[in-house]
C-alpha positions in Angstrom: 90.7 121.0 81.4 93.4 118.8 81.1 92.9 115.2 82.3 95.1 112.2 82.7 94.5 108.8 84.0 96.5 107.2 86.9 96.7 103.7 88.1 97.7 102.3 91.4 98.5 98.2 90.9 99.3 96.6 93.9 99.4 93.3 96.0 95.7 94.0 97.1 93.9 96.4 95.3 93.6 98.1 91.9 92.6 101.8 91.9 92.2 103.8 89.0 91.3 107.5 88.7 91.0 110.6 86.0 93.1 113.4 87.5 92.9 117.1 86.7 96.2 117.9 85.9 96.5 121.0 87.4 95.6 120.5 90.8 95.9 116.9 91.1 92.0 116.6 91.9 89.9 113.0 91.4 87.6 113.6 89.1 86.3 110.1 88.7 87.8 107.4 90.5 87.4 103.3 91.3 88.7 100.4 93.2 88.6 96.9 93.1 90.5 93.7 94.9 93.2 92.7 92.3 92.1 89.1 93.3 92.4 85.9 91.3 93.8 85.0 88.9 96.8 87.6 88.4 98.6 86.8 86.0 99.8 89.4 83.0 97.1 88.8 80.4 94.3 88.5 83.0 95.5 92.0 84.7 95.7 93.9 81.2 92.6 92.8 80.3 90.8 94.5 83.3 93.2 97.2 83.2 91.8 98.2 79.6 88.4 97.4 81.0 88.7 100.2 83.8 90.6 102.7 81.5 87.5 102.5 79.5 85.4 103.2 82.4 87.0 106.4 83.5 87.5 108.0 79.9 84.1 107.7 79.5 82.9 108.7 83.2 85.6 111.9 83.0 83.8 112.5 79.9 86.6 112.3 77.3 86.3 111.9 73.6 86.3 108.3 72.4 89.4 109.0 70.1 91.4 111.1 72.5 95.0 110.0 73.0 95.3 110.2 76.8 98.0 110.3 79.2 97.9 107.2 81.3 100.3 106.5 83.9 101.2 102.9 85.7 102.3 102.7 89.0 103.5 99.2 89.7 104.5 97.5 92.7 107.4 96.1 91.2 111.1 96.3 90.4 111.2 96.8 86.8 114.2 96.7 84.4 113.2 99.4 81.8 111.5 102.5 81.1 109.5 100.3 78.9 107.4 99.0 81.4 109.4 95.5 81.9 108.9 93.7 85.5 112.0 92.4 86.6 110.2 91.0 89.6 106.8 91.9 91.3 106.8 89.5 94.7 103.0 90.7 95.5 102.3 90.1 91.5 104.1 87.0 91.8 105.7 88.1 87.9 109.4 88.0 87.0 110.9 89.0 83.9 107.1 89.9 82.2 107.0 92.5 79.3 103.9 94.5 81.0 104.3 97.7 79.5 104.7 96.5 75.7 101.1 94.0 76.6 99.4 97.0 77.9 100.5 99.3 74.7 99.2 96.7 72.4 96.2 96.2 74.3 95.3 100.0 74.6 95.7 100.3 70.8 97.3 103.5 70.5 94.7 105.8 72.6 97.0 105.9 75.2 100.6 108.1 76.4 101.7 105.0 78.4 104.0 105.2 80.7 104.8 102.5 83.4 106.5 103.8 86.9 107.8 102.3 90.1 104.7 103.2 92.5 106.6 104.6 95.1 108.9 106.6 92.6 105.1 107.5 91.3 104.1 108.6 95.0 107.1 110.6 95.4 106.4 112.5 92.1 102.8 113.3 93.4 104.2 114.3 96.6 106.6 116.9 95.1 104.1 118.3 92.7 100.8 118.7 94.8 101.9 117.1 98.3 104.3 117.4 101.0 107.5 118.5 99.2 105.6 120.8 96.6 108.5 123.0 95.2 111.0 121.2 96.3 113.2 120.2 94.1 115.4 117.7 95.8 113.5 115.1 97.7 113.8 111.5 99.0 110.4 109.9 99.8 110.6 106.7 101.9 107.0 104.3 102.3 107.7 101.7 105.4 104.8 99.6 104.5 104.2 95.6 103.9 107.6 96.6 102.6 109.9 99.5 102.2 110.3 101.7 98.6 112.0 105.0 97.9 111.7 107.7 95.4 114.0 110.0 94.3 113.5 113.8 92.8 116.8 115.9 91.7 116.6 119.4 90.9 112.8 119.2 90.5 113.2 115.9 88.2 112.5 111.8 89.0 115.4 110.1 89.3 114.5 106.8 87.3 118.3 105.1 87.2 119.6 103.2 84.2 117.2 100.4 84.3 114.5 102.2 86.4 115.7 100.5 89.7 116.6 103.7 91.1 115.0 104.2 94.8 115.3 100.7 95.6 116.4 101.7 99.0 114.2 98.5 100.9 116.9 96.7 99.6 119.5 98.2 100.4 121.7 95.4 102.6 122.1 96.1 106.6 123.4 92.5 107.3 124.9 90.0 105.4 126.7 86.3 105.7 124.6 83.5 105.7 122.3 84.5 108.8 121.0 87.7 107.0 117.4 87.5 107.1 115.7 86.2 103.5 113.8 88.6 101.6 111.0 88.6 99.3 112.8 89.5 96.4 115.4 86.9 96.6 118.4 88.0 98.3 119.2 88.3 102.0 119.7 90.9 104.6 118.0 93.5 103.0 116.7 96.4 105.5 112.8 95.5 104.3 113.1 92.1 105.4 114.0 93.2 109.4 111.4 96.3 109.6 108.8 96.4 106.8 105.6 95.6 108.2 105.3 92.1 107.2 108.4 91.2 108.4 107.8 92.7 111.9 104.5 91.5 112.4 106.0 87.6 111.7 108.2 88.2 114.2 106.6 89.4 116.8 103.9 86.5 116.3 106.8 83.9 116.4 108.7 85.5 119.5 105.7 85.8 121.3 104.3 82.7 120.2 107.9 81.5 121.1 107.3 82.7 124.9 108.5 86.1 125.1 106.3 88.2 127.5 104.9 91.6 126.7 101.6 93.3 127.6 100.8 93.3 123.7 99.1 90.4 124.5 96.9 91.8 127.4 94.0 92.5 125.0 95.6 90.9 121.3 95.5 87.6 120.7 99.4 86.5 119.8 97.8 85.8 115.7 96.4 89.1 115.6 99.4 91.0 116.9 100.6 94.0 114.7 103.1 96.2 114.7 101.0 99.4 115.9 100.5 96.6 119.1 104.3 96.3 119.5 104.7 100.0 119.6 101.6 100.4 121.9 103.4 98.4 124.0 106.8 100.4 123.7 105.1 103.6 124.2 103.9 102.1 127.9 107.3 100.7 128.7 107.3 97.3 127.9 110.8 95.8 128.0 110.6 93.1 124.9 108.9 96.2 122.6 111.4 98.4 123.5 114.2 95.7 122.5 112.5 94.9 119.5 112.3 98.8 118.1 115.7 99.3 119.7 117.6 96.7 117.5 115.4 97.6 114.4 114.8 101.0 114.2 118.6 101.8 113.5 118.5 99.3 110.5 116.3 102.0 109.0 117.9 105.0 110.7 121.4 104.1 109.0 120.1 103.4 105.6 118.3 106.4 105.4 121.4 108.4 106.8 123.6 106.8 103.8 120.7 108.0 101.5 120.8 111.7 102.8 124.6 111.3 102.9 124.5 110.5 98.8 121.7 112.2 97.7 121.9 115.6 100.1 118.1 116.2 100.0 115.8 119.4 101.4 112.9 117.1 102.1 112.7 113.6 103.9 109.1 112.4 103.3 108.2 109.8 105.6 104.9 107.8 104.7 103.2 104.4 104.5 101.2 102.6 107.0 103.7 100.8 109.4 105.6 104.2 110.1 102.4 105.7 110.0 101.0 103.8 113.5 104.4 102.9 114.8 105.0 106.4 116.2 107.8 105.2 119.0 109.8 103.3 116.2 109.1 106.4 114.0 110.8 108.8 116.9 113.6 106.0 117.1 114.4 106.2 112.8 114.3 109.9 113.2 116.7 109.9 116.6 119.2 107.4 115.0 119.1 109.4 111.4 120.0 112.4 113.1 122.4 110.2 115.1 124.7 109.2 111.5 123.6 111.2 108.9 126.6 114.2 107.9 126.2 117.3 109.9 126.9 119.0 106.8 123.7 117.1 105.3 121.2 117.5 107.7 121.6 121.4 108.0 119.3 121.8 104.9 116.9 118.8 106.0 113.6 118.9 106.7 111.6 116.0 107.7 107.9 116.1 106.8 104.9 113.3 106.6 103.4 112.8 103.2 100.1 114.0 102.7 98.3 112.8 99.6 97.2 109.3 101.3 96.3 106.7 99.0 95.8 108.8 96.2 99.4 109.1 96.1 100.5 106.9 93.2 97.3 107.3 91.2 98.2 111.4 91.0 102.0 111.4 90.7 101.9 108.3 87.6 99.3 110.1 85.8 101.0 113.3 86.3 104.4 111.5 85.0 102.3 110.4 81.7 101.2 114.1 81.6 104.9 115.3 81.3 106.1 112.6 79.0 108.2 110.9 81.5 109.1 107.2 80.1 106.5 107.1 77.7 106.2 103.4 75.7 103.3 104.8 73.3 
């Protein structure tokens, strides 16, 4: 039985789990807050730490070299596993992968992956676009990712930016909204989830009148509140997913008009309980994307969940895909 590990480092949580290979099963798995302190040393430290712990609870021989794959909420600037910048990390410009190598000592097939370029992978092998072979998977979370598969392969780009698509620019000039990787008017920074919810705290707190207050306290609003709100017809929802939601329909209808993909997978948690701004994206993709395009489009949610990036980076390691060591 073939096993590889996969790890899911993000903002909040580490999880780490041995995956059958062939079906993409959990055979062990574990999760923890990432926490305090995170910086580099501290992280591969407990990374070797819980590496260790599911070798030996999936049962593998001490000296095994074993696929592990890395998925990283990060921009990175290699396929050696270098973070160009990691906003929820807080790293710029650390040399992540070649730490980890060293640290794992040579028992590893390391490879170090984009997370949502690793969730796409999973998605296409054992998820929603499985045998599909051209795919464009988009995650509207705390922020927005992409991930790209071309005739059945991961698109990495030159310096393993490829998918960056929350950064792709819908407004520019000095009023563009700032973003959280350093530039301006990037589409994450008007309708990733973070960015909405600050809004609609400050315009509410600011005076604006919606029943998303009726039973939500204006600090506790979220976005699944703004689109309850929407859904029954309130005016200042309905602006707000009105202006944004063709932000997002526009940038995905420049990626289908570039990349001509069979499968749109829609995922992450924003898009996930926003259903009315979902509908919107959908309406105003249809709206601009090429006719010529869309005739081969389907549009389908993803289904793996959260276990997502841990399956598709350890299945990456599995086929040698950017290995370090």
């Amino acid at each position: 039985m073939a096993i590889a590990i996969g790890v899911d480092l993000g903002g909040s949580n580490l999880r780490i789990a041995a995956i059958r290979v062939a079906d993409g099963a959990l055979v062990a798995h574990h999760r923890e807050p990432v926490g305090e302190p995170r910086d580099p040393d501290t992280i591969v430290r407990r990374l070797v730490a819980v590496i260790e712990r599911m070798r030996a609870e999936a049962k593998l021989e001490a000296e095994a070299v074993v696929p592990v794959g890395i998925g990283l909420a990060a921009m990175l600037r290699d396929t050696a596993g270098t973070v160009a910048n990691s906003p929820h990390l807080r790293w710029r410009d650390v040399p992540f992968g070649r730490l980890l190598a060293a640290a794992l000592g040579g028992r590893a097939r390391l490879g170090v992956y984009n997370d949502v370029n690793a969730i796409a992978y999973g998605e296409q092998v054992h998820g929603a676009a499985r045998g599909v072979a051209d795919v464009l998977l988009v995650f509207v979370g705390t922020g927005i990712g992409a991930g790209v598969i071309a005739g059945g392969r991961l698109v990495e780009g030159a310096s393993s930016c490829a998918g960056e698509l929350g950064h792709a620019k819908v407004v520019w000039g000095a009023d563009a909204a700032p973003c959280a990787c350093g530039g301006r008017g990037c589409v994450e920074a008007y309708i990733g989830g973070s960015y909405v919810q600050a809004r609609a705290r400050r315009e509410l707190a600011a005076g604006a009148r919606s029943i998303a207050t009726r039973d939500t306290a204006i600090d506790a609003i979220t976005p699944g509140d703004v689109d309850r709100a929407a859904a029954a017809g309130d005016a200042w929802a309905l602006g707000l997913w009105a202006e944004l939601a063709p932000l997002l329909g526009v940038t995905l209808a420049n990626a289908i008009a570039v990349l001509n993909p069979a499968r749109l997978v829609l995922g992450g948690g924003m898009l996930g309980r926003t259903q009315v701004l979902r509908a919107q994206v959908i309406a105003a993709l249809h709206a601009l994307a090429p006719a010529a395009s869309l005739e081969p489009l389907t549009v389908a949610d993803a289904i793996l969940g959260d276990d997502a990036g841990l399956v598709g980076a350890a299945l990456l390691a599995d086929a040698g895909v950017s290995i370090i060591c």
